[in-house]
C-alpha positions in Angstrom: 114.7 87.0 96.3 112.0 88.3 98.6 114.4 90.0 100.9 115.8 91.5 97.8 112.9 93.3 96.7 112.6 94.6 100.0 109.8 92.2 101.2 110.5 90.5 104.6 108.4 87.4 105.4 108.5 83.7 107.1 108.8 80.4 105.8 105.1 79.8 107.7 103.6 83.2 105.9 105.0 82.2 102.7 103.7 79.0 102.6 100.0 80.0 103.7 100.2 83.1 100.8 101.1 80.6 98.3 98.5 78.1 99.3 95.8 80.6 99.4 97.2 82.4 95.8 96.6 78.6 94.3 100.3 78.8 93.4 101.5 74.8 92.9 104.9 73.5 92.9 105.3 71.2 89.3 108.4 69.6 88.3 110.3 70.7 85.9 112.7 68.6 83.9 115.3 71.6 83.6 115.2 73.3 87.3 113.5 70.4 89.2 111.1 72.0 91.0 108.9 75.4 90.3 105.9 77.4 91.2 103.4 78.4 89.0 99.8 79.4 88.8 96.9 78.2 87.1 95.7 79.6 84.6 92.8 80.8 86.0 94.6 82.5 88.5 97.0 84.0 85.6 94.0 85.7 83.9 93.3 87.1 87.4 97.1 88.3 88.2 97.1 90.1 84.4 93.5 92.2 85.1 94.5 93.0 88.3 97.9 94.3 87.0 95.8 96.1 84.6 93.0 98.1 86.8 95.6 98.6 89.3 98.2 100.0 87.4 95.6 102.9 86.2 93.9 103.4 89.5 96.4 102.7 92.7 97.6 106.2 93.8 98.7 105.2 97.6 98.3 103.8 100.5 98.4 105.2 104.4 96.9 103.5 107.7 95.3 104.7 110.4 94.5 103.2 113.6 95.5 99.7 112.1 93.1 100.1 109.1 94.6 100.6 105.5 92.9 103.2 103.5 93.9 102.8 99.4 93.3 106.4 97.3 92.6 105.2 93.8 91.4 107.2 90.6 87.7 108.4 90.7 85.9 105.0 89.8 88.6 102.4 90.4 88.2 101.7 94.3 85.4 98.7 93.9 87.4 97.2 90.9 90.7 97.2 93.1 88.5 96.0 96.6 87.0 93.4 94.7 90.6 92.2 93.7 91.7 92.4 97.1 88.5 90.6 98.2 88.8 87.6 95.6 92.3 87.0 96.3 91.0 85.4 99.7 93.9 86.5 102.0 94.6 85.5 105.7 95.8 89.2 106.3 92.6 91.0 105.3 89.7 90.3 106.6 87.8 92.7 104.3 87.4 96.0 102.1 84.8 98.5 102.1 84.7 100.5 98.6 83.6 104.1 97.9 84.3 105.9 94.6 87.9 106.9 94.9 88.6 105.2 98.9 89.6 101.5 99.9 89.4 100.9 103.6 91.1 97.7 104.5 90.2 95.9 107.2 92.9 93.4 108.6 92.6 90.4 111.2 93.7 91.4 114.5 97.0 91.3 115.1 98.1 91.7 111.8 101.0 94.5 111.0 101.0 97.2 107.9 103.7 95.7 106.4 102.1 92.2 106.8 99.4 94.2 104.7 101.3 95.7 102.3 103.4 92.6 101.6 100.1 90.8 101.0 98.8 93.9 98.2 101.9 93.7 96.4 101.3 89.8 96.0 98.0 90.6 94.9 99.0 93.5 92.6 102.7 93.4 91.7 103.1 96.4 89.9 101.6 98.7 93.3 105.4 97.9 94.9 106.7 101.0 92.5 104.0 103.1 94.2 104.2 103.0 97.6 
């Protein structure tokens, strides 16, 4: 399903991702077994949704760095998401007013970090 939304990752990435999203596999009496988030991690995924969807305008790299252009005043909201999400690929954000710089671990590719944002905010995937 991944592949199909244009997303291209290894069973080894996945994994990690899921594990550091707090995403656990329950059982389900109908489909055996699921994934699901905690609620805490639900409320995070619905006001992320939220400030990004208002104030995510693109993203281009440079160099290896990611720069986000947001609405003035949404860049520290949308860091701070990125930030709090605890990822392997990003190792951190610096936040101006309208200006993300990401800062990923070596060796890490842009789509590696642009897979990673669109786990972190979904709805982003329509505008990049």
């Amino acid at each position: 399903m991944l592949e199909e939304k244009g997303m291209t990752y290894t069973q080894a990435t996945l994994s990690r991702d899921l594990k550091f999203l707090k995403v656990n596999k329950i059982a389900d009496p109908e489909y055996g077994y699921i994934y699901a988030l905690s609620d805490k991690q639900q409320s995070i995924s619905s006001k992320a949704e939220s400030i990004a969807t208002r104030g995510f305008v693109s993203i281009t790299f440079a160099r290896g760095l990611g720069i986000i252009k947001t609405l003035p005043g949404y860049a520290s909201s949308i860091a701070a998401l990125i930030d709090e999400a605890n990822i392997f690929e990003i190792a951190g954000t610096i936040a101006g007013d309208d200006t993300v710089l990401i800062i990923p671990h070596d060796g890490v590719s842009e789509k590696d970090i642009v897979n990673s944002l669109v786990i972190i905010l979904p709805e982003i995937k329509t505008k990049i």
